[in-house]
Every structure is written in C-alpha cells, then in structure tokens.
C-alpha atoms as a printed R data frame, in Angstrom:
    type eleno elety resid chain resno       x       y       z
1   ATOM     1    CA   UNK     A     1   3.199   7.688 -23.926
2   ATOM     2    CA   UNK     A     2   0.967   6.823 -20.965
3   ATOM     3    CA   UNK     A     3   1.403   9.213 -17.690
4   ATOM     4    CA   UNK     A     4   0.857   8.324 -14.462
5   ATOM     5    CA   UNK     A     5   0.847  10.150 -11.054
6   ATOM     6    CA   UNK     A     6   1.663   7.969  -8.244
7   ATOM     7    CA   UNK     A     7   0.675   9.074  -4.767
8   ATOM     8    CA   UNK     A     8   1.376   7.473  -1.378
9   ATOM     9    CA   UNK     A     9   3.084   7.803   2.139
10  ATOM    10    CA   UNK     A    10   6.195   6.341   3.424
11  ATOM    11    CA   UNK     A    11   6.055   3.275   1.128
12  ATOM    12    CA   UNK     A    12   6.120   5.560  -1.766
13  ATOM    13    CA   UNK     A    13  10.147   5.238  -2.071
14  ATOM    14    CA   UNK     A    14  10.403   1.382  -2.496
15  ATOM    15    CA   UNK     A    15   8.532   2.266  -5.768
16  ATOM    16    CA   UNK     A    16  10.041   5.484  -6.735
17  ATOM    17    CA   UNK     A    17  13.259   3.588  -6.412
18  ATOM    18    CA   UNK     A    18  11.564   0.322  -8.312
19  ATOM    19    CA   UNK     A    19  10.979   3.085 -11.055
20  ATOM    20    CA   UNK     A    20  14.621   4.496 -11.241
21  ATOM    21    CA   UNK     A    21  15.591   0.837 -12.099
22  ATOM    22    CA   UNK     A    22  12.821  -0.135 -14.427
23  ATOM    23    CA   UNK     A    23  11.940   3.283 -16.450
24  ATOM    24    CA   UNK     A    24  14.595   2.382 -19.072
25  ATOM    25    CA   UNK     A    25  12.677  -0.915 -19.797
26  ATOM    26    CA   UNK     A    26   9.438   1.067 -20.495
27  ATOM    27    CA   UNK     A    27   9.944   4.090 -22.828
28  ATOM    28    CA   UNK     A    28   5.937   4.535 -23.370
29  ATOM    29    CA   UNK     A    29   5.529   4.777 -19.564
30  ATOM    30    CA   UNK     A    30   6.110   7.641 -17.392
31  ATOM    31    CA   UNK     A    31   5.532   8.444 -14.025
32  ATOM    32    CA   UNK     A    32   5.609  11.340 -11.649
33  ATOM    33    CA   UNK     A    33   5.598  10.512  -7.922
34  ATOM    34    CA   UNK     A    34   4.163  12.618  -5.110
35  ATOM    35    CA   UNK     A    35   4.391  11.688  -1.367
36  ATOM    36    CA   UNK     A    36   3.913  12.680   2.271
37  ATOM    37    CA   UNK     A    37   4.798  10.392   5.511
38  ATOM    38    CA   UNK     A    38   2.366   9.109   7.867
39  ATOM    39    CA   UNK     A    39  -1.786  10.182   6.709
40  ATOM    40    CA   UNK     A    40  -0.431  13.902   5.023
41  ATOM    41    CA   UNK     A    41  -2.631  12.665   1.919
42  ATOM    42    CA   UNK     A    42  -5.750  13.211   3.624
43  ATOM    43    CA   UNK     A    43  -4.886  16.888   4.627
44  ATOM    44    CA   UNK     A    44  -5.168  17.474   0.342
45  ATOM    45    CA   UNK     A    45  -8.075  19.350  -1.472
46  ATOM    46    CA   UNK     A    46  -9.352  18.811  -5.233
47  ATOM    47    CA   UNK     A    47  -9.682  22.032  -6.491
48  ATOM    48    CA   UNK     A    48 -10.007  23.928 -10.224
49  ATOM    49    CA   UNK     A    49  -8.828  20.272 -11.547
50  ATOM    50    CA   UNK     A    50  -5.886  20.099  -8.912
51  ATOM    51    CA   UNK     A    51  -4.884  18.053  -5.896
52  ATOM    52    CA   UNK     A    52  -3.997  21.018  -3.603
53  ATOM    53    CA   UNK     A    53  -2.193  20.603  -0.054
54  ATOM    54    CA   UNK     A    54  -3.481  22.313   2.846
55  ATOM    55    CA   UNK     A    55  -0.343  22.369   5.172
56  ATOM    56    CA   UNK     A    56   3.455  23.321   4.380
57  ATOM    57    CA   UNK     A    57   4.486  20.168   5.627
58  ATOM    58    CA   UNK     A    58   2.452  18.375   2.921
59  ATOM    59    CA   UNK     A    59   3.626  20.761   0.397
60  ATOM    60    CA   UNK     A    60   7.253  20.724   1.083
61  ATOM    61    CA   UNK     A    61   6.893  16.950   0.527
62  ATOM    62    CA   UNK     A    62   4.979  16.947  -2.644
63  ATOM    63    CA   UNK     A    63   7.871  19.530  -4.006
64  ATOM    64    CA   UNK     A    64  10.526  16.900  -2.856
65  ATOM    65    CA   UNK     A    65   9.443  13.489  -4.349
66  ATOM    66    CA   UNK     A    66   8.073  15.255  -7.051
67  ATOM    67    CA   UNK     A    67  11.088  17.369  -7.748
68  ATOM    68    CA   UNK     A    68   9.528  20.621  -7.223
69  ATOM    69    CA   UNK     A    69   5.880  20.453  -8.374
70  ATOM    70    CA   UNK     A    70   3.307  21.599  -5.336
71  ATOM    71    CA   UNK     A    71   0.135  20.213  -6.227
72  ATOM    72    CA   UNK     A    72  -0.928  17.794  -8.839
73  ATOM    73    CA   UNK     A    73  -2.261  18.718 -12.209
74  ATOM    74    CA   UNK     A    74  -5.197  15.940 -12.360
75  ATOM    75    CA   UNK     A    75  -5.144  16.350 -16.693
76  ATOM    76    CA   UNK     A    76  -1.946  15.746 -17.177
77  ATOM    77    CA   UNK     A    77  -1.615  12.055 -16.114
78  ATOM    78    CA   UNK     A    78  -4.049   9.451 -17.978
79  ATOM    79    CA   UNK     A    79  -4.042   7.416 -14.788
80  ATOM    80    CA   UNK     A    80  -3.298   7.379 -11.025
81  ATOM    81    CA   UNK     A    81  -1.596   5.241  -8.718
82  ATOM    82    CA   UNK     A    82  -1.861   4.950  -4.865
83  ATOM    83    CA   UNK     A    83   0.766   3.526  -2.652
84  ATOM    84    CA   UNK     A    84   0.004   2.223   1.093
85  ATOM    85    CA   UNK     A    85  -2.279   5.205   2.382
86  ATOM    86    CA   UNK     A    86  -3.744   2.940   4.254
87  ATOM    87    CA   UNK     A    87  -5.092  -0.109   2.370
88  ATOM    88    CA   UNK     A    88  -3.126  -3.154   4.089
89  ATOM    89    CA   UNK     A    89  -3.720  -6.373   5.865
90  ATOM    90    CA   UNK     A    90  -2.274  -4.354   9.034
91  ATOM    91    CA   UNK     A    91  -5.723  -2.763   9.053
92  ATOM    92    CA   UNK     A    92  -7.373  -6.048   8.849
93  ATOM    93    CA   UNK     A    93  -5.022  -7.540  11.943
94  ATOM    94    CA   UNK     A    94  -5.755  -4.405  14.339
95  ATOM    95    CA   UNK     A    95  -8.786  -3.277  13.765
96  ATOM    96    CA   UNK     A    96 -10.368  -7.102  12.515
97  ATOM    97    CA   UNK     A    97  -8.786  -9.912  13.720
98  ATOM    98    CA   UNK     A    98  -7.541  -8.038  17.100
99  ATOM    99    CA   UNK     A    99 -10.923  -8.235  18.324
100 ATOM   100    CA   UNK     A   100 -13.318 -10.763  16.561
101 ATOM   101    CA   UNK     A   101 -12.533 -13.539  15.094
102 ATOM   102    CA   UNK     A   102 -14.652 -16.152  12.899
103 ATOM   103    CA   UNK     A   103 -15.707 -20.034  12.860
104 ATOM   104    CA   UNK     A   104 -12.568 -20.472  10.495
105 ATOM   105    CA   UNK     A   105 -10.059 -19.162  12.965
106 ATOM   106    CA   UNK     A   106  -8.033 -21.741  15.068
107 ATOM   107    CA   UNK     A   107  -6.558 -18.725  17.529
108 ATOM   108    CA   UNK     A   108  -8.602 -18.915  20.515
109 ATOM   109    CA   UNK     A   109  -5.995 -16.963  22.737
110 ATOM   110    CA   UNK     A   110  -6.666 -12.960  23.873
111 ATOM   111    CA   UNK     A   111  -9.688 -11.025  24.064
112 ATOM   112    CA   UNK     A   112 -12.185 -11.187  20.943
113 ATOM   113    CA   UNK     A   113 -16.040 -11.570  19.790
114 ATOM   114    CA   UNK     A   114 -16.781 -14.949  18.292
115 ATOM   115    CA   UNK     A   115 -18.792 -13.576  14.587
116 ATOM   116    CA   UNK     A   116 -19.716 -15.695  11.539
117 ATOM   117    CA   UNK     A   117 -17.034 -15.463   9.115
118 ATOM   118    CA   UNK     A   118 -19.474 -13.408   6.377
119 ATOM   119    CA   UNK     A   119 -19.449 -10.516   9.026
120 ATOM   120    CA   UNK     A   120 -15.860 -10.960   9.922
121 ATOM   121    CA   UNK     A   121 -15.623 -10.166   5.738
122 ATOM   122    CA   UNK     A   122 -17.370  -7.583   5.647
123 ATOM   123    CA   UNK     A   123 -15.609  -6.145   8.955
124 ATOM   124    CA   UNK     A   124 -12.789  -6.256   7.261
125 ATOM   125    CA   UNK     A   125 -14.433  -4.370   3.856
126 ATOM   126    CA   UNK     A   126 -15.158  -1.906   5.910
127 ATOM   127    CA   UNK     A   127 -12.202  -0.862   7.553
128 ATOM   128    CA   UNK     A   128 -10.164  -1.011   4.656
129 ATOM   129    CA   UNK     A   129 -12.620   1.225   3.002
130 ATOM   130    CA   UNK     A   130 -12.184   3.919   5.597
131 ATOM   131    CA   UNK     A   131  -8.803   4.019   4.413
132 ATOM   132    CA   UNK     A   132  -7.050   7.429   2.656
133 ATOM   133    CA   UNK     A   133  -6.164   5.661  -0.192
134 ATOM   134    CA   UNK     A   134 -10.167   4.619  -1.048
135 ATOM   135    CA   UNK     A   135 -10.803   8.140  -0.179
136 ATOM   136    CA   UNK     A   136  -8.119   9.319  -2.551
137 ATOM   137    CA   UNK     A   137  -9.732   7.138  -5.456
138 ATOM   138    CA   UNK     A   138 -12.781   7.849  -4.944
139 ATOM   139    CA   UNK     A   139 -12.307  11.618  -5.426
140 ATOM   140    CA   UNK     A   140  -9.654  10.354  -8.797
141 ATOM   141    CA   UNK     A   141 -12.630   8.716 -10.400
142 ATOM   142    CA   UNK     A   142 -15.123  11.323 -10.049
143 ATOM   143    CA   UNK     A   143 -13.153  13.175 -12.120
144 ATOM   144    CA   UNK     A   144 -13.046  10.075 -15.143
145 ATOM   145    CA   UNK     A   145  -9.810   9.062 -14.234
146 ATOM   146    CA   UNK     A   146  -8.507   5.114 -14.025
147 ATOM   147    CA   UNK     A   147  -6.900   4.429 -10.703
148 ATOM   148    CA   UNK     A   148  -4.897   1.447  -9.390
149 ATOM   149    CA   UNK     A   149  -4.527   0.689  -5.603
150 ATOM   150    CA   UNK     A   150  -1.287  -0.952  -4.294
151 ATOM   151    CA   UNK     A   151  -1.802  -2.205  -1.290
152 ATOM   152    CA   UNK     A   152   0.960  -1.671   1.806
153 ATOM   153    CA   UNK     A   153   3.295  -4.168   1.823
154 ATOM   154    CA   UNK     A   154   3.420  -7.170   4.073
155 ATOM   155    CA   UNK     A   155   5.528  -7.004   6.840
156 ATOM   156    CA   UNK     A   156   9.211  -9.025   6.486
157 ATOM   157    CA   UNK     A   157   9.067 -12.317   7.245
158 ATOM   158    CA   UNK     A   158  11.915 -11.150   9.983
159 ATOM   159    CA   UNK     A   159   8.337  -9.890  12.107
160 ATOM   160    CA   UNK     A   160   8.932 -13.726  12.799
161 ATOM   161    CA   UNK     A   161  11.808 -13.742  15.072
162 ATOM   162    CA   UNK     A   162  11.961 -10.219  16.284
163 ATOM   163    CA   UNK     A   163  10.129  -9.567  19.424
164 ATOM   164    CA   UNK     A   164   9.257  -5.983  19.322
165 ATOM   165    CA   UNK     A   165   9.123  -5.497  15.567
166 ATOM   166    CA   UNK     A   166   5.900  -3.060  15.348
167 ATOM   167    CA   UNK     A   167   3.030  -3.101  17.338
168 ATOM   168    CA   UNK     A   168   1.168  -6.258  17.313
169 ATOM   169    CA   UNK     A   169   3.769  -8.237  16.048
170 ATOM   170    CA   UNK     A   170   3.085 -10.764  18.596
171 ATOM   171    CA   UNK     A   171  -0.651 -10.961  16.763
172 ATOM   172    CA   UNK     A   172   1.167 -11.737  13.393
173 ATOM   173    CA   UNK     A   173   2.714 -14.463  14.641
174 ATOM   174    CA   UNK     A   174   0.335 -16.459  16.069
175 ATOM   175    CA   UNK     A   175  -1.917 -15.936  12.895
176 ATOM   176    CA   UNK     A   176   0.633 -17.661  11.183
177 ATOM   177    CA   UNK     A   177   1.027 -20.060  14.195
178 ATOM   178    CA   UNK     A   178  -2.395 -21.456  14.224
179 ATOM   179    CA   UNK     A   179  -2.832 -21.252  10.640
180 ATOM   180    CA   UNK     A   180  -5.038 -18.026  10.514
181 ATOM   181    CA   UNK     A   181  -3.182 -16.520   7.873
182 ATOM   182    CA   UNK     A   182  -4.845 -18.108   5.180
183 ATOM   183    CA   UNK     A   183  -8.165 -16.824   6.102
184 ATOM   184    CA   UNK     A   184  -6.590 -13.724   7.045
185 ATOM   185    CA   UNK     A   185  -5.277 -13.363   3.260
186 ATOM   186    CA   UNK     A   186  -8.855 -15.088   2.038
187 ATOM   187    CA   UNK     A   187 -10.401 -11.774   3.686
188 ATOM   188    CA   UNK     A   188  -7.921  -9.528   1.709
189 ATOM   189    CA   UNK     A   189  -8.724 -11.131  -1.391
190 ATOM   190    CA   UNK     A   190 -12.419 -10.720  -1.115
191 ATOM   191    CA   UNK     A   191 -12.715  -7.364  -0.007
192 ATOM   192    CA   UNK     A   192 -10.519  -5.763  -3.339
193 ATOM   193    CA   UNK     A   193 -12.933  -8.046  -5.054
194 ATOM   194    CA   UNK     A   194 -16.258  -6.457  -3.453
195 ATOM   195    CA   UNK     A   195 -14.200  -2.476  -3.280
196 ATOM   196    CA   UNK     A   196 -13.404  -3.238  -7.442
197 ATOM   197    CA   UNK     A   197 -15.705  -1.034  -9.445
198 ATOM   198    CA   UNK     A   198 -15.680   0.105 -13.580
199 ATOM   199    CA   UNK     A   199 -12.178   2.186 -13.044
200 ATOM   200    CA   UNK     A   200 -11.055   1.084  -9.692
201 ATOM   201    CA   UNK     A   201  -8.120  -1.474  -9.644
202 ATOM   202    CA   UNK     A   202  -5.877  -3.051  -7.527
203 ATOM   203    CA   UNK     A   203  -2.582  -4.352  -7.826
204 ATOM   204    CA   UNK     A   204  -1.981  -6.926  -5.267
205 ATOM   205    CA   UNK     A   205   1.051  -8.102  -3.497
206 ATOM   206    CA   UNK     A   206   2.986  -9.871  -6.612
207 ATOM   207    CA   UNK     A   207   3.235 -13.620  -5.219
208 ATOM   208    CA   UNK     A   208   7.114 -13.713  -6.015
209 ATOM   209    CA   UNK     A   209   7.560 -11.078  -3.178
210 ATOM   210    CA   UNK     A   210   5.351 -13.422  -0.778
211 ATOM   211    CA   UNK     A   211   6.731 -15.756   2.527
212 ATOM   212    CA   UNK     A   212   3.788 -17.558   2.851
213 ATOM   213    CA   UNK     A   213  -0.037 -15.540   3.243
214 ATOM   214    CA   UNK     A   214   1.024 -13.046   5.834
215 ATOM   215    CA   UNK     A   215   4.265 -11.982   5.391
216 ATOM   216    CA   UNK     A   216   7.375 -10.715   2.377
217 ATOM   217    CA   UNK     A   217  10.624 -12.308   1.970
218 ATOM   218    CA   UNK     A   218  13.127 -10.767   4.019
219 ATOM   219    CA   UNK     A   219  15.083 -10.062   0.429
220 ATOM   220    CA   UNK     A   220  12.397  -7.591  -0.333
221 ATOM   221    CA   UNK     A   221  12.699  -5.441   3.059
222 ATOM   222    CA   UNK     A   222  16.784  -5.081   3.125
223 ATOM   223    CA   UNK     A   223  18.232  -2.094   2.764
224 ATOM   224    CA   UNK     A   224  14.811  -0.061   2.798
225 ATOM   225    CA   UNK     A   225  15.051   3.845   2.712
226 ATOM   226    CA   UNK     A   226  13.134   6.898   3.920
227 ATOM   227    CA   UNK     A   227  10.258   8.702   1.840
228 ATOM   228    CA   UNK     A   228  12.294  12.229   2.969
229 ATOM   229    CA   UNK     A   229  15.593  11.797   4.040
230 ATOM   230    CA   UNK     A   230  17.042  12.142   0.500
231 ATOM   231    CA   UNK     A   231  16.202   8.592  -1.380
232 ATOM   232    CA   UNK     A   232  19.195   7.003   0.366
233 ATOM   233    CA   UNK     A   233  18.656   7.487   4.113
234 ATOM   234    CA   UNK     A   234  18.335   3.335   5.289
235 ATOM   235    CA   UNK     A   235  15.793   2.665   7.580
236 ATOM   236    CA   UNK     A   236  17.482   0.343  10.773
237 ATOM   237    CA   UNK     A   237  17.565  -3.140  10.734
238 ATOM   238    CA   UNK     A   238  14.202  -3.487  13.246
239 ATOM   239    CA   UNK     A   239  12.094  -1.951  10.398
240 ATOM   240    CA   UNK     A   240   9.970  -4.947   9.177
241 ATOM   241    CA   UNK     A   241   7.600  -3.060   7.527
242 ATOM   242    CA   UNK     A   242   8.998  -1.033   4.402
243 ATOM   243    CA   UNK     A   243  10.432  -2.551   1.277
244 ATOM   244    CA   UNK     A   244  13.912  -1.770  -0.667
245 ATOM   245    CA   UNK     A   245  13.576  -0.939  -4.545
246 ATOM   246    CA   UNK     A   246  13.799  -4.342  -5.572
247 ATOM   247    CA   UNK     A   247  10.584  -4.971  -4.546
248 ATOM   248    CA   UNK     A   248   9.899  -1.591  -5.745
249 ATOM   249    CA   UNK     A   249  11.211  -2.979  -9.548
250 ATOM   250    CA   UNK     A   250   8.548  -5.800  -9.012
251 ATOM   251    CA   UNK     A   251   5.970  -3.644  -8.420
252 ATOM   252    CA   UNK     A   252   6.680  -1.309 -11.323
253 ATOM   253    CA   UNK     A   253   6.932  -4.324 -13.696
254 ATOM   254    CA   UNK     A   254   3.397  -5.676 -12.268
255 ATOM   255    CA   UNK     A   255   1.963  -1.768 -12.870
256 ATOM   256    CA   UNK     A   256   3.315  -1.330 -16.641
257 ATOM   257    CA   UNK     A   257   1.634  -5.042 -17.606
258 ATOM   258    CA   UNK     A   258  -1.717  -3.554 -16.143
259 ATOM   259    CA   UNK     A   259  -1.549  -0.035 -17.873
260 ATOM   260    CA   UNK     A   260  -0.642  -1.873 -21.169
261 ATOM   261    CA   UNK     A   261   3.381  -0.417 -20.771
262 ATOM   262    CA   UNK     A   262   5.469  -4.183 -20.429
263 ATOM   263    CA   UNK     A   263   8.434  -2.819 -22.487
C-alpha cells in the first residue's frame, strides 16, 4: 500500500472528487487530502516532522478535507502531491506574457518589452518558481520525500466566448488568436523540464483534458464544486477556471500510473 498526502487550494476538490470515483480501481493506493482556498498553504510551518498551520482559518480547512486531521504527519505518507498552489500557465500570462513578449510571438497589440525568447523562458521559470507549490516541495524533499506537482488547470475553453470570464481573459484570447499559445505552452513545457530535479515531478495537464495549447474542454469544467462548501456546493456557470471530478478521475488515473498504483 502506497500513501499519499495531497495538498492544494481551491482546485483540490476536482481531485478529491476524481479520487472518490477512482479509489475502488486502485486498492494499493491511498490518499489523504488536505486543502485551504486562495494562498492558506503558505501560512503552514514544518515542524517536529509535521506540516503545522499557523491560522484557524487554515486549520479549520485542513480538519475539513481531511476529515478531521489538523496538521500533516510528514512519515506517514511515502509521497506527496500538490494541487494548483500556484504553478499554472495563468502565472505565465500575467506576470510573462502581459508585459514582454518574444521574437516568436505574433501579438503585437497592448503594452509590452520586446525580449529574446531565451529570457522570455527563463521569465517564465522564474515566476512559476516563486510559486507556493515549489515552496511547498521544496520543504517535502528536504525531508527525503518524492513529490509530484500538478499544475492548475487550464481555463475552459468557454474563457473563449465569455467576455468577463476572469481577469485577463481578453489576454487568453488573443494568445490563441494570433497563435501565441503554442509558444505560450512551449514555455510551460520547458520550465517543469529545467524546475525537475532527483525527487521532484510533475504531472502535466493529461492531453485528453486539452482544447488546443491554452485551454480544457468545456466537459472537464461543468458542474465544478467548492473546496469548502461541503463537496457539492457548484460553482456558477461564469467559473472558467475550476474543473468537475471527471477531470479529477483523469488526473487520479495519470497519478496512480506515476506512483506505480494503475489498478
């Protein structure tokens, strides 16, 4: 039996939901989930071979995804898991792309600093490094454990015909307008592959979930719940950017092939 403690904000319940469907299918897998909306994972401490929360808000919300556990025993799981936290081509849109752009980008429209597309790489290395999850791995392997990233999902495909879907929306869609998105996924691709280290892994975006470089198919975003809320409480229809527990069931199947669990 392989255990695994997976951590992450709000898109934490697509895959606690993915589990609920899939756990049947792998009997030497088990997982324990524990989330927080929003950044509460960076307001945690490792301490005496625990992952302790320093606010009541973060605790409450460890207790509730994790059905009543506080903190997070770091020896009892053989690996860890982070969900969103962070690590997301929405990092690489607003804090990258938003402002420079490279030789290989056809958008010329807005505000932005022409760079060579190696620094516009390593721009976008950087920011996603910054990120809570990278934090939250780093700290994981220090103590010899294996950890697995999952990236935040793209947004739904639907980010395509709604105006006001999330901020910079309107960015989104002209990546995928002029043909940036590509390159925009290229840059992805090539910073996991430079962040990758001995125990470090991530599980990308599973290509069956994919519309195209920038964005998931609307299937996957449908009937979408709240991290808090019990499991259950739908997010409205102008959320674009958190996935139902199909996807979640994708995701789970993808995890279990890398830990060695396919059922």
């Amino acid at each position: 039996m392989k255990r695994v403690c997976v951590l992450g904000n709000s898109h934490l319940a697509a895959v606690k939901l993915g589990w609920d469907q899939r756990a049947a299918a792998h009997p030497d897998l088990h997982c324990d989930f524990f989330g927080a909306p929003k950044n509460g994972l960076a307001e945690v401490v490792f301490e005496d071979g625990f992952i302790i929360p320093q606010t009541e808000e973060v605790r409450g919300a460890f207790a509730m995804t994790s059905s009543g556990q506080e903190k997070v025993r770091l020896d009892a799981y053989d690996s860890f898991v982070t969900v969103g936290l962070g690590f997301s081509m929405q990092a690489i849109v607003s804090q990258i792309y938003r402002r420079f752009r490279s030789d290989v980008h056809e958008n010329l429209s807005g505000d932005f600093t022409l760079v060579s597309e190696a620094v516009f790489r390593a721009s976008c290395g950087k920011a996603l490094e910054r990120c809570t999850a990278m934090w939250l791995a780093q700290q994981l392997m220090a103590s010899g454990k294996r950890v697995l990233i999952v990236p935040q999902p793209l947004p739904s495909e639907r980010t395509l015909t709604l105006e006001d879907a999330f901020p910079n929306a309107a960015l989104w869609r002209q990546a995928a307008q002029y043909g940036d998105d590509a390159a925009l996924l290229g840059s992805l691709v090539t910073a996991t592959q430079d962040l990758a280290s001995n125990g470090l892994h991530f599980a990308m975006q599973p290509d069956e979930t994919r519309a195209g470089p920038l964005f998931t198919r609307d299937i996957y975003s449908r009937g979408s719940v709240a991290l808090l809320r019990p499991l259950g409480g739908a997010h409205g229809e102008q959320d674009v950017g958190h996935m139902n527990g199909v996807y979640g069931a994708v995701v789970i199947t993808q995890l279990a092939k890398m830990l060695g669990c396919e059922g």
